[in-house]
C-alpha positions as CSV (number, residue, x, y, z in Angstrom):
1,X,31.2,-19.4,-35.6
2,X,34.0,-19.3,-32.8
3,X,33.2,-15.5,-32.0
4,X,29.3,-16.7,-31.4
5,X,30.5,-19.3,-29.0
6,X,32.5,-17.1,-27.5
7,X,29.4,-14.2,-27.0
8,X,27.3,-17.5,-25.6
9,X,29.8,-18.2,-22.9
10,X,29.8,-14.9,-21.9
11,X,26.4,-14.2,-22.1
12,X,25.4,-17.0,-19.7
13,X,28.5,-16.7,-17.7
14,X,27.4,-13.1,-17.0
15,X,23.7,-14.4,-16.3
16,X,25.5,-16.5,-13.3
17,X,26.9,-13.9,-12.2
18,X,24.3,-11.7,-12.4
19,X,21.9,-14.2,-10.8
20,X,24.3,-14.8,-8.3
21,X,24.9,-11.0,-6.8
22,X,21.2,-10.9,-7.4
23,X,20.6,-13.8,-5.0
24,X,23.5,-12.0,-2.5
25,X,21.1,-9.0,-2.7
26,X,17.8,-10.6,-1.9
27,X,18.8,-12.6,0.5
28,X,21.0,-10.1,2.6
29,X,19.9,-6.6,1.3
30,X,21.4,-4.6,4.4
31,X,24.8,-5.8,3.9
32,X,24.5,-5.0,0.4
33,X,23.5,-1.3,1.0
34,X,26.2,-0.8,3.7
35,X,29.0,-1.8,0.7
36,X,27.1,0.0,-1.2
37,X,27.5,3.1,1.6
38,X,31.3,2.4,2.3
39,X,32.0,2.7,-1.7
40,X,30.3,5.8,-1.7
41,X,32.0,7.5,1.2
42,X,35.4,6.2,-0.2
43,X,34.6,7.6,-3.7
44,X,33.4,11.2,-2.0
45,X,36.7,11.1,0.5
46,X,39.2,10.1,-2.3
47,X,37.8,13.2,-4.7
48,X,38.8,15.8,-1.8
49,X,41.6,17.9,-2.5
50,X,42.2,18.5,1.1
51,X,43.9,15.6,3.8
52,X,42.9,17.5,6.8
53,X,46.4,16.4,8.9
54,X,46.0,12.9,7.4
55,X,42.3,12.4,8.5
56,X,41.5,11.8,4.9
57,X,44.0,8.7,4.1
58,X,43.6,7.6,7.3
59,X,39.4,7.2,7.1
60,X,40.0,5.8,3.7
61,X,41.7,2.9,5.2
62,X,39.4,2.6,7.7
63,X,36.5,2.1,5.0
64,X,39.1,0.0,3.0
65,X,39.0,-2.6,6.2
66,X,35.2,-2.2,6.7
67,X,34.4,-2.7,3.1
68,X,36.4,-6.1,3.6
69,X,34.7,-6.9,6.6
70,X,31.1,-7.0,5.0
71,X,32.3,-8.5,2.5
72,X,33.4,-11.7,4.5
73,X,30.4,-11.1,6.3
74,X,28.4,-11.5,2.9
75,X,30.4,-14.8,2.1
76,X,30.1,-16.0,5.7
77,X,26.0,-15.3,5.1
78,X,26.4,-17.6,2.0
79,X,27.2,-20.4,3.8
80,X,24.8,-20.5,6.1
């Protein structure tokens, strides 16, 4: 009995959720696809095996900061 209450409150806490990034993505569908972009250029940097004189770690932070930056772009969108 607990362990089905438990599913239930996950289940439809996972619905909000998943309503809610849903919304995000409807509503503001570039913004979405640049995170989505900045993730993937992270993910292909951070599998190099080569630094390039630091250029690697150094464009990795760079995304790091952009990927924040939509982000607070996509909450400050929420608002409005």
């Amino acid at each position: 009995m607990v362990a089905k209450r438990i599913f239930l409150i996950v289940l439809v806490a996972g619905l909000m959720i998943g309503g809610a990034v849903a919304s995000y993505a409807m509503e503001q569908p570039l913004m979405i696809a640049a995170l989505d972009h900045l993730r993937a250029a992270k993910a292909e940097l951070a599998t190099s095996s080569h630094d390039r004189g630091d250029h690697r770690v150094e464009t990795i932070k760079i995304i790091n900061r952009a990927i924040e930056q939509v982000k607070e772009g996509i909450e400050a969108g929420e608002k409005e």
